[in-house]
N, C-alpha and C positions, 0 to 999 in steps of 0.2 A: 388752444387755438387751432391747431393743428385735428382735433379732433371735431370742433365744429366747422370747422372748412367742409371737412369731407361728407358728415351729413349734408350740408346747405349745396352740396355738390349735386346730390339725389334730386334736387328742390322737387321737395314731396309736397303734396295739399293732405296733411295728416287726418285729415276727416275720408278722406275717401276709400279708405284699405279695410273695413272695417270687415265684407264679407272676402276679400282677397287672403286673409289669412285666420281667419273663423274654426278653419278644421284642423286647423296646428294649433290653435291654440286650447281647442279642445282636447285631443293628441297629448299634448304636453300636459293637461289634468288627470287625464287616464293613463299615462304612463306612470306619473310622481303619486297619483293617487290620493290627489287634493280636491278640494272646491272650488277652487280659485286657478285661474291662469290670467297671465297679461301679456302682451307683445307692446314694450314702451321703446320709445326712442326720446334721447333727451338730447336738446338743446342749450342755447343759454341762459334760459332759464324756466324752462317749462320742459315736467316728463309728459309726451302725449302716448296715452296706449292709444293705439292704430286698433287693436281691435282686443275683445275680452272675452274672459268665459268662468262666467259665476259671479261677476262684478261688476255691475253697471259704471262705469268709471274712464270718461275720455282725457281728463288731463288733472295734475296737480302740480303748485310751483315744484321746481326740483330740489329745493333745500327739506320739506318736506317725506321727499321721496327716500325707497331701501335700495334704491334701483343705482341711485346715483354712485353707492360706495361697490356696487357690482362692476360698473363700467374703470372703476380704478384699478382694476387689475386683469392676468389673463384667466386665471382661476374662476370659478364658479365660487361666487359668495353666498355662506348658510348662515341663517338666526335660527336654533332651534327653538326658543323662546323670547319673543318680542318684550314679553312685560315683565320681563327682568333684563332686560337690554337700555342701560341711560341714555343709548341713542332715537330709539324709538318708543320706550313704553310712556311716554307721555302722548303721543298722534294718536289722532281721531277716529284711527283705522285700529287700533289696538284697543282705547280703553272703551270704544263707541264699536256701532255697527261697522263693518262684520266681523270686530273682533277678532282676528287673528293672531294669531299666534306663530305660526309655524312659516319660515319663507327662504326658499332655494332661486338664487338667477343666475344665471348663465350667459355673460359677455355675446351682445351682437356683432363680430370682430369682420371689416368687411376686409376684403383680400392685399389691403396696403397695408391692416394688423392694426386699424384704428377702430376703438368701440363707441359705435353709434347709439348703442342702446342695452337692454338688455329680456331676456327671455324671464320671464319668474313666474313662479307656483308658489301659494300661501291655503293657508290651511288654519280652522280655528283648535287643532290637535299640534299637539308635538310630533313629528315623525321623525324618521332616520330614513336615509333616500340608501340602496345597494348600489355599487359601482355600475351596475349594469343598465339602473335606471338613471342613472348618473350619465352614461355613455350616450344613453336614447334621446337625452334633453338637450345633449351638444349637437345630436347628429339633428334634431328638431332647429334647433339655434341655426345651425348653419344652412338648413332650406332655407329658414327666415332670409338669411339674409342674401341667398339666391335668388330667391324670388325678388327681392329688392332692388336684385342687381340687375335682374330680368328686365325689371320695369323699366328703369336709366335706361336700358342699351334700347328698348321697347320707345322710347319716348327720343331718343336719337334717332332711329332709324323712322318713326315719323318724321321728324321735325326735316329731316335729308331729303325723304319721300315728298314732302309738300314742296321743299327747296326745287325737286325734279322737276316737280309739276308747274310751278310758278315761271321756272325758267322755258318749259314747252312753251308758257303760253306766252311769254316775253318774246322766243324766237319766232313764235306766228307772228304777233306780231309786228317782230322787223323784216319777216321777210314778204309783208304785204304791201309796203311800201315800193319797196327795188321791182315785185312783179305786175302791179300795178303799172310805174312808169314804164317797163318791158311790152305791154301789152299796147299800150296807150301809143308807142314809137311806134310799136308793129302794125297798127292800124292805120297813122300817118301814109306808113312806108307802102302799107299796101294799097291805100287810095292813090298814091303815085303812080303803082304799079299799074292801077287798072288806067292810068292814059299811057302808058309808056307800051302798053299790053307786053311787058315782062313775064310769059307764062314760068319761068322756072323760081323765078324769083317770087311771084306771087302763092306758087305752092309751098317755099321756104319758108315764109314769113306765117301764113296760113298753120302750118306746123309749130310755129314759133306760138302764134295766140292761141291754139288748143293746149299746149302743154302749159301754158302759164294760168290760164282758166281752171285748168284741173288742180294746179298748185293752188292758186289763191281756193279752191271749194276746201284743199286739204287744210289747209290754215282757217279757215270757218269753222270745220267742225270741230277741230283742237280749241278753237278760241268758246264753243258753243258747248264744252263740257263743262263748266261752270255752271255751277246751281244757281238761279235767278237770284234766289236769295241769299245771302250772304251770313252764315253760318259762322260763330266759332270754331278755332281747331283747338286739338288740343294742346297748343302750345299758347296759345293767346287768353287774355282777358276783356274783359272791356270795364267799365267803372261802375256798373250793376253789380258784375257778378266778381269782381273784387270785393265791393262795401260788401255784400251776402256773403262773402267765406271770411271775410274778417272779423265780421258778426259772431257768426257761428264757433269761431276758436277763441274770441277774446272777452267776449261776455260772461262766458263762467266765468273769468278773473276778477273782471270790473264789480261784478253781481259779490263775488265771496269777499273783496274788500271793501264793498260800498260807494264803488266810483259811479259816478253818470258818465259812462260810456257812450260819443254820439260819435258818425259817421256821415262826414255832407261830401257828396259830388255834384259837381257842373252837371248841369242838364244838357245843354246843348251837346255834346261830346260825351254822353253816356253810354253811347253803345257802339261806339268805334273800336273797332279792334285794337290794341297793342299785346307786345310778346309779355308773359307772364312769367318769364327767365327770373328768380330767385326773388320776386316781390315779395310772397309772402314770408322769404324769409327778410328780408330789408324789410319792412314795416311791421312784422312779428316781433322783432326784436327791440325797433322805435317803443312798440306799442306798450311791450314786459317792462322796458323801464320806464316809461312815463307812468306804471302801475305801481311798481317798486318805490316810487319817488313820490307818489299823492297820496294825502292822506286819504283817511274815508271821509267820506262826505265830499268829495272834489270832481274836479272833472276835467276828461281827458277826451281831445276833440282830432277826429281824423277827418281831413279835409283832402279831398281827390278833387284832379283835374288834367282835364288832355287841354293841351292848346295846338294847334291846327299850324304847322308849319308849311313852308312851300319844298323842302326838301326833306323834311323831317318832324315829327311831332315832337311836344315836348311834355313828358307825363310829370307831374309837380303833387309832390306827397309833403304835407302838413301835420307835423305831430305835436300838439301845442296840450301841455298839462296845465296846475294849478301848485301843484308839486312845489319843493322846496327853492327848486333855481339851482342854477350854478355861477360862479363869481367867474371872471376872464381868465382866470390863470387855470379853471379848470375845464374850460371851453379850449383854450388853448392847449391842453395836455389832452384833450378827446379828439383831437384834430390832428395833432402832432404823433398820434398812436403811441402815446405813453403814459395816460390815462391809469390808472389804476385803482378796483371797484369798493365802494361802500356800500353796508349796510342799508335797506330801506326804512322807509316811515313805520313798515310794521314788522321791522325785524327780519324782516327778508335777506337770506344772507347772499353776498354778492362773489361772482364769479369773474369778473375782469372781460368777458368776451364779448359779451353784447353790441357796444358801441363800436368795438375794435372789428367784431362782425362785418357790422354794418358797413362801417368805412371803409375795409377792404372791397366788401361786393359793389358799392357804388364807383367805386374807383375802376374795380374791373369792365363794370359794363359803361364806362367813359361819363359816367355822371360825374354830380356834385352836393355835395353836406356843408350847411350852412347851419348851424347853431346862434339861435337869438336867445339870452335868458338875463336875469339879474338874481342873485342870491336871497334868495326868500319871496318872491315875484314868478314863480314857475317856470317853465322854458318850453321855445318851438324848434324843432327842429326841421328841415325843410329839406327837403329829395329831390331834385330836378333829374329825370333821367330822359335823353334822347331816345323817341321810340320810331323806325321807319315808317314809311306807310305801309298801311297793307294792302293786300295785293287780294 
């Protein structure tokens, strides 16, 4: 658990990194002197390679994966022959294309000593890697996950940077109000003056509405950096370009067991901004077990929606399969975070995190997890998460 925390901590969109680590992972083929290189991170239950070289290949469930028994230790874990190995020589990847044989990875260990992922080189030959090439694939490992770490602090100090910006234009703002009324007295005061004929007093006041004129222009043009049009950043979604990246990482899944995979959003409220803080891992996760739990031929329906609050919006995520169901006692024990995992419809072997994932990041970010199912009747699971306005 403790180790998918800290991935869903990155909240990476695993499709995007593909050219960001291209040339290490080339690197790490010409060092080991293989065909094959991968940069995978695993989750609860998906290995996603982030990017490859020599292997067309963005993601496979993780029971499947070599990757997965890498990240159980701190050692760099070697097969030097897959098809006499009873853990692997039956995979697709072994007795099928590209046939491999030969496979070295090397622990993503990020600086709390928690392995996110792993580095690995495969080869349809047997090899023997030398200590030295051995040394070059950890000091490759460890940019990885520099660079990774880059991004986080990268995506912080935006997310601060807009916070900075947001609040400039909150303070124009409020302080167009207080100089407004200042200007508006000062004029009062100076109509007085011209019957009172107060010469000192009317050049006081006269000084008073130049300086407040110049202030209110300064608050114009802070308030008039704003692009007309209103752009995503990069910390936000809106329910377009949510359904499009949900698309893109869960249809291989849906496609290689046979599911009908659909994705409906609200129209009205489709292109409203909200913050995109850990969604795709909260409905990533929704999404693997309702996959895990349908059979083929089934269907699993994600259902998005903003609703338009007066101090707050409310984003409402629907994840309704066809799937086996679960009975109240085990609704109960996924809520109660004591929940512990089964086997799926097709054998999928289970890792206990997923749900417990979930319920953690929803809980964090002051949502809420409602579970609807009956045992043999499918189940929806339902995400209400408060999102502010934006700004």
């Amino acid at each position: 658990m403790e180790r998918v925390l800290e991935l869903s901590d990155y909240d990476l969109d695993y499709s995007s990194f593909q050219d960001s680590f291209k040339d290490l992972a080339k690197l790490a083929a010409k060092v080991a002197g293989t065909n094959i290189s991968l940069v995978n991170l695993i989750d609860s239950f998906t290995q996603w390679s982030i990017t490859n070289h020599g292997l067309n290949v963005e993601q496979m469930p993780r029971e499947e994966s070599i990757c997965q028994y890498t990240i159980l230790g701190d050692n760099p874990f070697e097969v030097n022959d897959l098809t006499v190995d009873d853990r692997f020589k039956e995979r697709d990847y072994v007795t099928g294309s590209p046939n491999v044989k030969y496979y070295f990875g090397v622990p993503l260990k990020t600086q709390e000593g928690v392995n996110i992922g792993a580095l690995c080189v495969l080869d349809q030959d047997v090899k023997t890697l030398s200590p030295e090439k051995v040394e070059l694939l950890k000091i490759i490992a460890n940019e990885i996950v520099n660079r990774l770490r880059a991004h986080k602090i990268i995506n912080g100090l935006k997310n601060k940077l807009q916070e900075a910006n947001d609040t400039k234009k909150k303070v124009a703002h409020d302080i167009r109000g207080p100089l407004g009324g200042i200007i508006g007295l000062a004029q009062v005061i100076s109509e007085q003056g011209h019957e009172n004929q107060l010469d000192e007093v009317l050049e006081f006041i006269n000084l008073i509405q130049r300086s407040g004129r110049s202030l209110l222009e300064l608050a114009d043009e802070i308030l008039t950096i704003e692009a007309p049009k209103r752009e995503l950043k990069s910390d936000e979604f809106n329910l377009l370009v949510l359904k499009e990246k949900l698309e893109q990482l869960y249809t291989p899944q849906a496609r290689t067991k046979g599911i009908n995979f659909v994705i409906n959003t609200s129209i009205d409220s489709a292109t409203i901004p909200f913050s995109r803080n850990k969604l795709l891992q909260i409905i990533g996760n929704l999404v693997s077990n309702a996959m895990k739990f349908t059979p083929p031929h089934g269907k699993i329906t994600v259902d998005l929606s903003l609703k338009p609050g007066t101090t707050e919006n409310m984003l409402q995520v629907n994840v309704t399969d066809t799937g086996v169901g679960l009975s109240e006692e085990a609704i109960s024990k996924i809520l109660s975070g004591k929940a512990k995992s089964t086997d799926g419809t097709g054998g999928e072997q289970g890792y206990g995190f997923g749900l417990a994932l979930v319920k953690h990041l929803v809980e964090s970010l002051k949502g809420s997890m409602r579970i609807y199912s009956e045992a043999g009747n499918g189940a929806s699971f339902e995400i209400l998460l408060p999102q502010a306005h934006a700004r």
